[in-house]
Backbone as ProteinMPNN parsed JSONL, in Angstrom:
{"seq_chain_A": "XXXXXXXXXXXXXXXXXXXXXXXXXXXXXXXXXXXXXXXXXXXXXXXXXXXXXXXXXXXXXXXXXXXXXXXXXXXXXXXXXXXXXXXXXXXXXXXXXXXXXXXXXXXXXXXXXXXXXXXXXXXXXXXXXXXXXXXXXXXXXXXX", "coords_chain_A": {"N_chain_A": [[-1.45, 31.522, -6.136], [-4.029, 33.193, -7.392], [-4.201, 34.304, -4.584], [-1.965, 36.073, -4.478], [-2.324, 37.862, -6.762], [-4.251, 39.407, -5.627], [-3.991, 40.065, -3.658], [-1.6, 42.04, -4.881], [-3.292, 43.964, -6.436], [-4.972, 44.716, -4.239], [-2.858, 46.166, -3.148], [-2.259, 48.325, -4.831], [-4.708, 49.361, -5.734], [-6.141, 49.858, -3.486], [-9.103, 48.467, -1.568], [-11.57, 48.913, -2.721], [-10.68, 49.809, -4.88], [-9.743, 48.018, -6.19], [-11.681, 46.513, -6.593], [-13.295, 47.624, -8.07], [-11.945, 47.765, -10.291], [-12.038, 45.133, -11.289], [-14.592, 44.643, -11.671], [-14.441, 46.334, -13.816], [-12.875, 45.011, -15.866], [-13.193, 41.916, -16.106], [-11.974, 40.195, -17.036], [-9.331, 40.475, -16.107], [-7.84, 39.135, -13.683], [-6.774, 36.653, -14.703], [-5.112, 37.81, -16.827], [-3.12, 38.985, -15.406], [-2.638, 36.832, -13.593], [-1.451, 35.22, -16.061], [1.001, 36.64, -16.248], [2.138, 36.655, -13.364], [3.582, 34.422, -13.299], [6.111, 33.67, -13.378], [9.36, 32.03, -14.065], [10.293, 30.98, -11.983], [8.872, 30.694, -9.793], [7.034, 28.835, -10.979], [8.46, 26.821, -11.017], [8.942, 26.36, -8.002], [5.999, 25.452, -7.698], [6.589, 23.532, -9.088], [8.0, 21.868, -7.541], [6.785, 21.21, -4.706], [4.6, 19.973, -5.806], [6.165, 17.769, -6.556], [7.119, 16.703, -3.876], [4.542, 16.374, -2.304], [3.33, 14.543, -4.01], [5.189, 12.309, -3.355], [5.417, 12.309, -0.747], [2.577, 11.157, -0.904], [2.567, 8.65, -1.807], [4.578, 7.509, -0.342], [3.468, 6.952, 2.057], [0.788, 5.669, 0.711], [1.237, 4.027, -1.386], [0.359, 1.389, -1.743], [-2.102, 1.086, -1.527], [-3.077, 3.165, -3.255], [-2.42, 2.246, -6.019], [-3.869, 0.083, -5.995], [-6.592, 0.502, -5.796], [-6.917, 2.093, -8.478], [-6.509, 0.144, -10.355], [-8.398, -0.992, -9.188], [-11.962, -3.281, -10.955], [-13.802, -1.465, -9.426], [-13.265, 1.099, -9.619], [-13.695, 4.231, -10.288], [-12.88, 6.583, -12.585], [-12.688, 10.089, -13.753], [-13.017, 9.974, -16.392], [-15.28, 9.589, -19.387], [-16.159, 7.593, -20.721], [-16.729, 3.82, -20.892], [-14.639, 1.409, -19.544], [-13.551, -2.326, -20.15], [-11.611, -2.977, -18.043], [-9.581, -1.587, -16.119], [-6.519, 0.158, -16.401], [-2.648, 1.051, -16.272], [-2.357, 2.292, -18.963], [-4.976, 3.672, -19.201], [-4.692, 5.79, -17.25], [-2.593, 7.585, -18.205], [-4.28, 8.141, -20.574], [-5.972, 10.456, -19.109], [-3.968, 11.465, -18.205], [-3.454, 13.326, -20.501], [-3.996, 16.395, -22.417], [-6.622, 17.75, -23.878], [-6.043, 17.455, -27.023], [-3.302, 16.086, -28.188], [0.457, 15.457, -28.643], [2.293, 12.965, -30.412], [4.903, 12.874, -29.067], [3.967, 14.24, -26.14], [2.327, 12.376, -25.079], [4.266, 10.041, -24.858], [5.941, 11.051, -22.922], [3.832, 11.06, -20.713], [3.369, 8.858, -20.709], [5.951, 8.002, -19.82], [6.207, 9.059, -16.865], [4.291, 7.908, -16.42], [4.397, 4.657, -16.373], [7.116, 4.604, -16.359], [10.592, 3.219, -17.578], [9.664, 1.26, -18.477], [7.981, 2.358, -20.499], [8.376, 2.889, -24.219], [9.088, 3.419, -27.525], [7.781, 1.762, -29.368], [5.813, 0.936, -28.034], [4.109, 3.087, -27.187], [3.527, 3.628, -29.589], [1.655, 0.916, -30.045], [-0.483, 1.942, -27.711], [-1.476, 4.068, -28.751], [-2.02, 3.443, -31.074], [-3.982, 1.264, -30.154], [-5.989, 2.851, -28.579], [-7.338, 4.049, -31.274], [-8.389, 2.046, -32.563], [-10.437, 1.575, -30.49], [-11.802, 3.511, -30.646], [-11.049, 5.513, -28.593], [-9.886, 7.925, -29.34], [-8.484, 10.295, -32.007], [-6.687, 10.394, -34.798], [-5.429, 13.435, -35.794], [-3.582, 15.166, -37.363], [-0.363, 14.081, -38.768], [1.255, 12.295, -36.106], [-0.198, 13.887, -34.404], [-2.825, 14.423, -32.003], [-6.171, 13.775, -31.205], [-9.036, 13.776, -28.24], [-11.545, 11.838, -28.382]], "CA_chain_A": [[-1.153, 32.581, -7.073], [-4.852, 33.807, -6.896], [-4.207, 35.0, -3.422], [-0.995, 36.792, -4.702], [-3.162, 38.72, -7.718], [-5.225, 39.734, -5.094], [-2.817, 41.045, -2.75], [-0.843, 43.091, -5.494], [-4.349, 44.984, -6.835], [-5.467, 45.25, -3.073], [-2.383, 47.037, -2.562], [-2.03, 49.552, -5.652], [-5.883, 50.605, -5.901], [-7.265, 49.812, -2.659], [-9.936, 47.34, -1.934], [-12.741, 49.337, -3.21], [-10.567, 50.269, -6.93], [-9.73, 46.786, -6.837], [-13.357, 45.431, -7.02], [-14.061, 48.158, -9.56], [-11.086, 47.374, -11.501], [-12.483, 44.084, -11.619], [-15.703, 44.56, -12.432], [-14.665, 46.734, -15.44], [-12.523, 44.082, -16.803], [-12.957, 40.742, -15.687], [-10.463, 39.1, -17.217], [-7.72, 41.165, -15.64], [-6.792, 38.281, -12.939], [-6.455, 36.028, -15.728], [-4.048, 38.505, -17.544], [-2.456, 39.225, -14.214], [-1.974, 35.695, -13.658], [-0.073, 34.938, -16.727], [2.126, 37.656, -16.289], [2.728, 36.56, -12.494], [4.067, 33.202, -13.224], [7.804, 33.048, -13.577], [9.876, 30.535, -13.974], [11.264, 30.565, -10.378], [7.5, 30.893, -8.982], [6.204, 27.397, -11.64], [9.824, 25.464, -10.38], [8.656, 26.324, -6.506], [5.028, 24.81, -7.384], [6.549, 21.843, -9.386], [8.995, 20.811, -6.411], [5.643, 20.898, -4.053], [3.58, 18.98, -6.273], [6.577, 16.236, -6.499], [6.935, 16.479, -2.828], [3.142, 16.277, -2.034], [3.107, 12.793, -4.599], [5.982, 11.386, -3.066], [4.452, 11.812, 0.758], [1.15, 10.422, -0.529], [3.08, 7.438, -2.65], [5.08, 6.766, 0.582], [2.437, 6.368, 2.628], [-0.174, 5.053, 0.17], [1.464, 3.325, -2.916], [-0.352, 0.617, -2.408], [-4.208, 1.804, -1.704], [-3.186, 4.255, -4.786], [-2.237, 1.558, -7.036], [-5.173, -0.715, -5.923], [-7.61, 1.243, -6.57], [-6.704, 2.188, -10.005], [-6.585, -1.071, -11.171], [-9.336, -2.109, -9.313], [-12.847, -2.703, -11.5], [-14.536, -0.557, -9.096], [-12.284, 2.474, -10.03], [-14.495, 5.559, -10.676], [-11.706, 7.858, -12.57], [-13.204, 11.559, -14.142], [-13.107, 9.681, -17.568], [-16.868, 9.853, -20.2], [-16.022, 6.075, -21.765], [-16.867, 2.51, -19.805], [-13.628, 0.391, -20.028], [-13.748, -3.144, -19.032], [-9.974, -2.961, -17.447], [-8.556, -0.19, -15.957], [-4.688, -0.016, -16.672], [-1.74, 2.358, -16.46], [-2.919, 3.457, -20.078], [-6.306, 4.516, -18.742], [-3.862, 6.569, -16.318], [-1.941, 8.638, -19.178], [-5.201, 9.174, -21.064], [-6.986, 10.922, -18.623], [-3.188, 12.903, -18.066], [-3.507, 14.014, -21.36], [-4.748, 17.159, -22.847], [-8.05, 17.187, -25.136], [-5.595, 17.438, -28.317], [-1.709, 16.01, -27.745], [0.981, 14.573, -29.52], [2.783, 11.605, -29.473], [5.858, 13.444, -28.01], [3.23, 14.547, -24.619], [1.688, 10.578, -24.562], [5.502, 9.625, -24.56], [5.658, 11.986, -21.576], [3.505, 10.847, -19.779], [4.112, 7.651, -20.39], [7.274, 7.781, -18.856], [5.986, 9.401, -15.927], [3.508, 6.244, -15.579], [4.992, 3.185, -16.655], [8.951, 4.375, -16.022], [11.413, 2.798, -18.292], [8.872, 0.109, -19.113], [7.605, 2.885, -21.658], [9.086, 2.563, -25.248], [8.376, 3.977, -28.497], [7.019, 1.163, -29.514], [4.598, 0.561, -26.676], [3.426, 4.088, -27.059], [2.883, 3.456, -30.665], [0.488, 0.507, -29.487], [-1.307, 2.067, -27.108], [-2.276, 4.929, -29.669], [-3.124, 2.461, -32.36], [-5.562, 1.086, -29.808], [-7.23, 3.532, -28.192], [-8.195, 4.817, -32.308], [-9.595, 1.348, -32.813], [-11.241, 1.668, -29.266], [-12.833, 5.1, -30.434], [-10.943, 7.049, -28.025], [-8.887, 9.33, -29.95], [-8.502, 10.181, -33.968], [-5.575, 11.032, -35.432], [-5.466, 14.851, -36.551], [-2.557, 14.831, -38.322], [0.393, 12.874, -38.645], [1.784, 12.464, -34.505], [-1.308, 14.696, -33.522], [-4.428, 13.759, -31.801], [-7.493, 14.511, -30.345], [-9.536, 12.788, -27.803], [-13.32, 12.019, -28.644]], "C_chain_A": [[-2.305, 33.591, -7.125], [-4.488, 34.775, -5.871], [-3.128, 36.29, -3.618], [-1.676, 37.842, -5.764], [-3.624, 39.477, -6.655], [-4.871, 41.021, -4.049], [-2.062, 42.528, -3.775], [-2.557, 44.222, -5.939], [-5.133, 45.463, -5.422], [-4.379, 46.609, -2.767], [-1.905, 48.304, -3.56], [-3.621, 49.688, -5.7], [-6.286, 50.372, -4.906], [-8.044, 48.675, -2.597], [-10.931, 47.596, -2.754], [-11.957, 49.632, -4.953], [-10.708, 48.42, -7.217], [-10.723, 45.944, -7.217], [-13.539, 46.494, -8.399], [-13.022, 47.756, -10.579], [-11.482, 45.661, -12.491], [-13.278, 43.891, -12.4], [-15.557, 45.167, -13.641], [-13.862, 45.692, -16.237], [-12.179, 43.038, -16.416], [-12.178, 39.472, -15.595], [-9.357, 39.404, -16.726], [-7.466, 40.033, -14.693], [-6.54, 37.167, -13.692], [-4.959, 36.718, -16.545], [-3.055, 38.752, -16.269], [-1.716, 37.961, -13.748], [-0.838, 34.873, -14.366], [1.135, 35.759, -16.476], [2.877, 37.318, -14.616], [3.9, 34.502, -12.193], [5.049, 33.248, -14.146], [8.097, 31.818, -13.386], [10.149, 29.924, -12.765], [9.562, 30.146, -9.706], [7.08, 28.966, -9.634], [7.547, 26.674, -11.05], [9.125, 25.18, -8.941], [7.212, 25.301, -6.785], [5.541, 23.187, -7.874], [7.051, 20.852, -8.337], [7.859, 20.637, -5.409], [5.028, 20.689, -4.678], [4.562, 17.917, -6.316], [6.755, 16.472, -4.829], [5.23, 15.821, -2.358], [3.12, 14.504, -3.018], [4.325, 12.226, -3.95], [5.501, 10.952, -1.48], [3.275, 11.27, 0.214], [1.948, 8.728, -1.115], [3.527, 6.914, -1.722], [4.227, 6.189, 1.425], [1.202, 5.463, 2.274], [0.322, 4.301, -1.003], [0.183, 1.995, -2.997], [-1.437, 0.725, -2.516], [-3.958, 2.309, -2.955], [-3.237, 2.976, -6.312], [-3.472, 0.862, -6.887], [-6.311, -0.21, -6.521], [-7.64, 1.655, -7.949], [-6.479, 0.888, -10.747], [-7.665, -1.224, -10.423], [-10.581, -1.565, -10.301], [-13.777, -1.685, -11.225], [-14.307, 0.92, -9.683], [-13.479, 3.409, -10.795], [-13.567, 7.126, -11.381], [-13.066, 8.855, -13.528], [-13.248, 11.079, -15.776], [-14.757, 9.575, -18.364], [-17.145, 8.196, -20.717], [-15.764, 4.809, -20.461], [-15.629, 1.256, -20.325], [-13.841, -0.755, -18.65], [-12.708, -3.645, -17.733], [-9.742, -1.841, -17.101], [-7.059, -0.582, -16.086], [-4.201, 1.607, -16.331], [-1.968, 3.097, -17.843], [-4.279, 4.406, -20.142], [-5.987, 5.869, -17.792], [-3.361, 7.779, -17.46], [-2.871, 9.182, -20.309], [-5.919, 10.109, -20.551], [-5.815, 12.046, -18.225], [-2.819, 13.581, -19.129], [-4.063, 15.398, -22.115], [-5.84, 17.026, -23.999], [-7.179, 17.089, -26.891], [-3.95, 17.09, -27.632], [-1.384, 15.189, -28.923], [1.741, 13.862, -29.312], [4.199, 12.006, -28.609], [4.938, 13.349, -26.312], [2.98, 13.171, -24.179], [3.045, 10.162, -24.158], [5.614, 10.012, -23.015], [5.363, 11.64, -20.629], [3.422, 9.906, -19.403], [5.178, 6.819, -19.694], [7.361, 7.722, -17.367], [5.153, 8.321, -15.189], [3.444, 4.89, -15.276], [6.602, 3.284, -16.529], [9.847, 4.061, -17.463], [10.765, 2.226, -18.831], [8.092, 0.939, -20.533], [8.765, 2.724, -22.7], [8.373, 3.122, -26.359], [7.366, 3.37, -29.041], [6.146, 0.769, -29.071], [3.6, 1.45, -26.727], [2.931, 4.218, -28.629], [1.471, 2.375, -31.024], [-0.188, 0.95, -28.743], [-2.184, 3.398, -27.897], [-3.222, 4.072, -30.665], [-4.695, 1.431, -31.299], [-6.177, 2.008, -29.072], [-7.808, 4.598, -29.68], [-8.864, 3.487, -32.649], [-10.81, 1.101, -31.721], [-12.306, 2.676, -29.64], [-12.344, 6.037, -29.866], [-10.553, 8.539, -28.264], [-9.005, 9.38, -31.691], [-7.364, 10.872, -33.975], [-6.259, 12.919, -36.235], [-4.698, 14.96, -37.686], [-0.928, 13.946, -38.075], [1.223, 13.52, -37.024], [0.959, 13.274, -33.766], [-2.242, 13.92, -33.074], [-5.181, 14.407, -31.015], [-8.566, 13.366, -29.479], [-10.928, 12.826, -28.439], [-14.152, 12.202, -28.014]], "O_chain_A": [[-1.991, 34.77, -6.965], [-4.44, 35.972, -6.155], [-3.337, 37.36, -3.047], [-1.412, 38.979, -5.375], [-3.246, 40.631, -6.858], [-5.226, 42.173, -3.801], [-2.041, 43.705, -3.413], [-2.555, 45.36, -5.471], [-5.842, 46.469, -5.45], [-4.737, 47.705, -2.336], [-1.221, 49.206, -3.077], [-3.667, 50.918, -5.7], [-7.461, 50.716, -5.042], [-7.836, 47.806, -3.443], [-11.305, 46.719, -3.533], [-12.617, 49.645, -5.992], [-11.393, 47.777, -8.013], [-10.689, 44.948, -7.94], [-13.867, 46.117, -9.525], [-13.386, 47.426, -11.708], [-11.31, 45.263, -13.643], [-13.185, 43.295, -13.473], [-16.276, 44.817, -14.577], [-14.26, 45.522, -17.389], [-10.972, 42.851, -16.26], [-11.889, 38.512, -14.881], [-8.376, 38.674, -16.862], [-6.296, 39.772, -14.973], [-5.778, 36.47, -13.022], [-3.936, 36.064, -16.749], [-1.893, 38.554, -16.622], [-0.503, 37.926, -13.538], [0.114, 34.232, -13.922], [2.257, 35.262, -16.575], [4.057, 37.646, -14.49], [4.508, 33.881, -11.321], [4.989, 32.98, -15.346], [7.53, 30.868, -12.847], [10.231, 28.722, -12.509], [9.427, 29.067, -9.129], [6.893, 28.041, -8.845], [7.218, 25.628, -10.49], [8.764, 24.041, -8.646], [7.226, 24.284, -6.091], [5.191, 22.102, -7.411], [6.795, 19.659, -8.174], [7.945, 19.451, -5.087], [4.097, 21.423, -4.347], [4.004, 16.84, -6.112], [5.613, 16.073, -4.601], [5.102, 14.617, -2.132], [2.863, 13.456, -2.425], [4.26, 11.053, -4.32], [5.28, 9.82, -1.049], [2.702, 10.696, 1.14], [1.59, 7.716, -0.513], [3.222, 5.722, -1.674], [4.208, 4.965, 1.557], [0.646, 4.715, 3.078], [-0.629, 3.912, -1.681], [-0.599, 1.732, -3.911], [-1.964, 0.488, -3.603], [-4.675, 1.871, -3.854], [-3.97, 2.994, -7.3], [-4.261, 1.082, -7.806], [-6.831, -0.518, -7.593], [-8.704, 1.428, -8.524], [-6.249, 0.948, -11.954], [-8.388, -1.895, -11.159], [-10.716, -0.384, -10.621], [-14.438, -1.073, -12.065], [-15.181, 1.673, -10.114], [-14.001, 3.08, -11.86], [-13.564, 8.269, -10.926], [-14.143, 8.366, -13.871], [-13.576, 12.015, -16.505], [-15.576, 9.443, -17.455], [-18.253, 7.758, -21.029], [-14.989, 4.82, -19.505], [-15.755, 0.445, -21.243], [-14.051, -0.672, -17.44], [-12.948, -4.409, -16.799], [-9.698, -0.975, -17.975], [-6.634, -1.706, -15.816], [-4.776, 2.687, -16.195], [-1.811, 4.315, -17.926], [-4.55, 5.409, -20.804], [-6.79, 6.785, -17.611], [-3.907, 8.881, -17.403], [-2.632, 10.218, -20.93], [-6.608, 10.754, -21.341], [-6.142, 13.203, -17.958], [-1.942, 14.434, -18.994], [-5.144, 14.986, -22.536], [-5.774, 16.19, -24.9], [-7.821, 16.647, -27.844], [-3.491, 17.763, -26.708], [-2.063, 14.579, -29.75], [2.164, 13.781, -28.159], [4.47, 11.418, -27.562], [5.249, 12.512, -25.465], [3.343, 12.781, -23.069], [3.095, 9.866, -22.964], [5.365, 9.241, -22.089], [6.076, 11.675, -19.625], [3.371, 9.615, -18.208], [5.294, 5.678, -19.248], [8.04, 6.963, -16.675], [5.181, 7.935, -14.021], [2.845, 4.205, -14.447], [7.311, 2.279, -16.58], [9.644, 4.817, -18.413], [10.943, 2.377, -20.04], [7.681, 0.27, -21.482], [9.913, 2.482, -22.326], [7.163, 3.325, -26.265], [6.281, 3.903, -29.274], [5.453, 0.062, -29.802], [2.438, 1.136, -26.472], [1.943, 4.917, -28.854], [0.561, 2.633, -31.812], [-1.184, 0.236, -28.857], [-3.362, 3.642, -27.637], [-4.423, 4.012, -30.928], [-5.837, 1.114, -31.634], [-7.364, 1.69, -28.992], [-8.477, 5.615, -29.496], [-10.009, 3.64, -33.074], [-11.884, 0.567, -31.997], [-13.425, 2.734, -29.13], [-12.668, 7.201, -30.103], [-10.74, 9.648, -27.765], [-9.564, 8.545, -32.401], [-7.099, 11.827, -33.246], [-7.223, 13.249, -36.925], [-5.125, 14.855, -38.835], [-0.677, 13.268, -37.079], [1.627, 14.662, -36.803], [1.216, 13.465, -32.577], [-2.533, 12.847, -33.601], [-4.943, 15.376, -30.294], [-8.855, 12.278, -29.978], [-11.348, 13.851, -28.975], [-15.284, 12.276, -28.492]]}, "name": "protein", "num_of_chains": 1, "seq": "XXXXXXXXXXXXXXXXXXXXXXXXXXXXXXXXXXXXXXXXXXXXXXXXXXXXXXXXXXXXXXXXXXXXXXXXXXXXXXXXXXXXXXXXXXXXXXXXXXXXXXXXXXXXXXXXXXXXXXXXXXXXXXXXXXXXXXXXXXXXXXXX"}
């Protein structure tokens, strides 16, 4: 999408407006960006991001899964857990503030059917006696 910003201001000011356009307002490929992402354009990236996980899943399910459970597992997470799990998986696909609708979400997406309301109502209630998260307000949260 970058490359596409880049292209449309190369080709209405030039290369040389387009750097100055830049430099006077830096945020413009930011504003440019939202405005270039349609619906048809975010469908095309979602069907090549599930393509792209389904060729690596076919070929790798099991290295992928191994590794995430194993103790070695090095994920992008700040907090030392002595287990990795599929719930260590849907916190780290969470945003810094979500609610239990999104955890549901992604729950689904990580555990399948095996998610449940009730499952996702335990795994909140422990990761706030864990420390990881605090309730904001009622079905909100925030990580720590």
């Amino acid at each position: 999408m970058l490359c596409k910003i880049c292209e449309t201001l190369i080709q209405k000011h030039g290369l040389n407006g387009a750097e100055t356009r830049l430099k006077q307002n830096p945020n413009l490929w930011k504003e440019m960006l939202v405005r270039a992402q349609t619906p048809q354009m975010l469908e095309i990236y979602d069907d090549i991001a599930d393509s792209l996980l389904e060729n690596a899943l076919y070929f790798f399910r099991e290295r992928i899964e191994n590794a995430f459970t194993s103790r070695e597992y090095a994920g992008s997470g700040n907090y030392v857990r002595e287990r990795i799990g599929r719930n260590d998986t849907i916190f780290e696909r969470l945003e810094p503030q979500f609610t239990f609708e999104q955890a549901m979400q992604q729950a689904l997406v990580v555990k399948g059917s095996a998610a449940t309301r009730n499952s996702i109502r335990q795994m909140l209630k422990n990761w706030r006696r864990q420390g990881l998260i605090v309730c904001v307000e009622e079905k909100r949260y925030r990580k720590v």
